[in-house]
C-alpha positions in Angstrom: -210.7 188.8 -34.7 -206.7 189.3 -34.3 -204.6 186.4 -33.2 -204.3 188.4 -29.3 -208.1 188.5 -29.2 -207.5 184.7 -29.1 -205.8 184.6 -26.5 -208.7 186.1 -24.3 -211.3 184.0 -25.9 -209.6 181.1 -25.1 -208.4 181.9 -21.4 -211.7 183.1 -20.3 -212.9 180.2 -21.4 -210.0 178.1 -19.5 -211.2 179.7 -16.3 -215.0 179.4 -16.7 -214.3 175.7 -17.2 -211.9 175.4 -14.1 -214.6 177.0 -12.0 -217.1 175.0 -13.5 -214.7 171.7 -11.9 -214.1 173.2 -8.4 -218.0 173.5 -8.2 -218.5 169.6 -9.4 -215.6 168.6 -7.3 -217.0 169.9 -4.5 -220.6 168.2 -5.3 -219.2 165.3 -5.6 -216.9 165.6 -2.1 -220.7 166.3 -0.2 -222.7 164.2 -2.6 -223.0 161.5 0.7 -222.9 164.2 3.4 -225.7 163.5 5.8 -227.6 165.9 8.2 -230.6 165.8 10.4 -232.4 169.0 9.1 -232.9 170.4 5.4 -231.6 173.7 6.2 -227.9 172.4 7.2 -228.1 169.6 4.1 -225.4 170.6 1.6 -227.3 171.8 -1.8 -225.5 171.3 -5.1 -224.0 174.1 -6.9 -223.6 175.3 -10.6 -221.8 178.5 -12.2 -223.7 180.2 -14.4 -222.1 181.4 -17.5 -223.1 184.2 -20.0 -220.5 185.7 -23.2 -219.2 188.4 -22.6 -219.7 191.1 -25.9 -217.1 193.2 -27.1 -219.2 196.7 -26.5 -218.5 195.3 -22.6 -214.9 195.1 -23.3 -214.2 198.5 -24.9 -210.6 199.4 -24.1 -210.4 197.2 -21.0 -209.0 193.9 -23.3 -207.6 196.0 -26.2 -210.8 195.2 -28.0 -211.4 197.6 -31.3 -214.3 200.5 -31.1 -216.8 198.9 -33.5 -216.3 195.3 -33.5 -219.5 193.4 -32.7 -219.7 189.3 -31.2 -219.1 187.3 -28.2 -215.1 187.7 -27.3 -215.9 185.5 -23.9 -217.1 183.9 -21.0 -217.9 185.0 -18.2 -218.8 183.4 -14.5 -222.2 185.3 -13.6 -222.2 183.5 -10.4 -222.9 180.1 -8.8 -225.9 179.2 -7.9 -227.6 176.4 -5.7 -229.7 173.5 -7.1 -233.3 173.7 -6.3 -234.0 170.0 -6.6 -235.7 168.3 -4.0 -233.3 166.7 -1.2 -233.3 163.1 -0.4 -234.8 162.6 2.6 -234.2 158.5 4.0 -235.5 156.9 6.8 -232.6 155.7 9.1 -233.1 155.9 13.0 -229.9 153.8 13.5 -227.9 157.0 11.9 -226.5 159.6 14.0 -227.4 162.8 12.3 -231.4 161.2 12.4 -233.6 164.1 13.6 -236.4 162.8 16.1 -238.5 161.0 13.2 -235.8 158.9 12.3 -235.0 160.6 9.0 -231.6 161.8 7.2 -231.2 164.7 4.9 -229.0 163.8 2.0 -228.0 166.5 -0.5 -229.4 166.8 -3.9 -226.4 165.4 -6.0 -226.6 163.2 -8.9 -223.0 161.4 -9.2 -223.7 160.6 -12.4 -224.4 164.1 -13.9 -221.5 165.0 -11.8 -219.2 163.1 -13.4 -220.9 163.5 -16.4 -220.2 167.7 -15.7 -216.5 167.0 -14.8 -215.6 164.9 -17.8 -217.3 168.0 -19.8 -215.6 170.7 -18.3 -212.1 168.8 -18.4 -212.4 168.3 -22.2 -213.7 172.2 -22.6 -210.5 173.3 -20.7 -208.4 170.9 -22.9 -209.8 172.2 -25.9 -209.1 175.9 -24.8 -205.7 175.0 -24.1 -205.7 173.4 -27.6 -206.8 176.7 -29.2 -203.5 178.4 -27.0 -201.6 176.3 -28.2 -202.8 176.8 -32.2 -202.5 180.6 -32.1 -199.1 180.5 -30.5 -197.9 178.3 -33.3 -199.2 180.5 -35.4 -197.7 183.4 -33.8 -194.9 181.9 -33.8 -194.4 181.4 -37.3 -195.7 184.4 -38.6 -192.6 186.2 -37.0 -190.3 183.8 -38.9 -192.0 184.7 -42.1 -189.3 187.5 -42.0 -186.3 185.3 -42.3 
């Protein structure tokens, strides 16, 4: 892998991980957002992630005919959480539906925070990596000197 392929590696991963905080911030933001059906509660959300392979990237990145590994990540999609919502009895709220229940989303602070706190040390890291291969770069071109 050339020092440019590093570049790509490490930015793709810089936005996976920034997508991967919008989607937690936003969980968190709703994680107390009540409603009176299960169809209008907020659901959480996660990106989904896969590599992306340099036979994907022929040409497009500058990537060489015959080189073979992950060179990437890529943002498949987001998806919502299928865990159960929390349903609490509370006829005194406003957003109760006739039984006297609210519909509270399915967000776990904790593995929110604990998601956020991951994602802002991946990005850190990537930016780490930047910063490596541009030193590096950088002083291969004063080898000549």
């Amino acid at each position: 892998m050339s020092l440019s392929n590093i570049f790509n590696v490490a930015g793709s991963g810089m936005n996976a991980q920034s997508i991967r905080l919008n989607t937690t911030a936003s969980n968190i933001a709703n994680a107390e957002t009540a409603s009176s059906s299960s169809d209008q509660t907020y659901r959480g959300r996660h990106p989904v992630f896969s590599a992306i392979h340099s036979s994907m990237l022929n040409g497009e990145m500058g990537i060489q005919q015959g080189h073979s590994g992950s060179v990437g990540v890529r943002v498949n999609g987001i998806v919502e959480s299928d865990a159960p919502l929390q349903a609490r009895y509370e006829p005194e709220n406003p957003n109760a539906n006739e039984d006297g229940y609210v519909y509270y989303p399915n967000v776990n602070i904790v593995e929110e925070m604990t998601n956020m706190i991951s994602a802002s040390r991946s990005f850190q890291v990537n930016v780490e990596v930047m910063n490596a291969a541009k030193q590096m770069v950088q002083r291969v071109l004063t080898l000549g000197q």
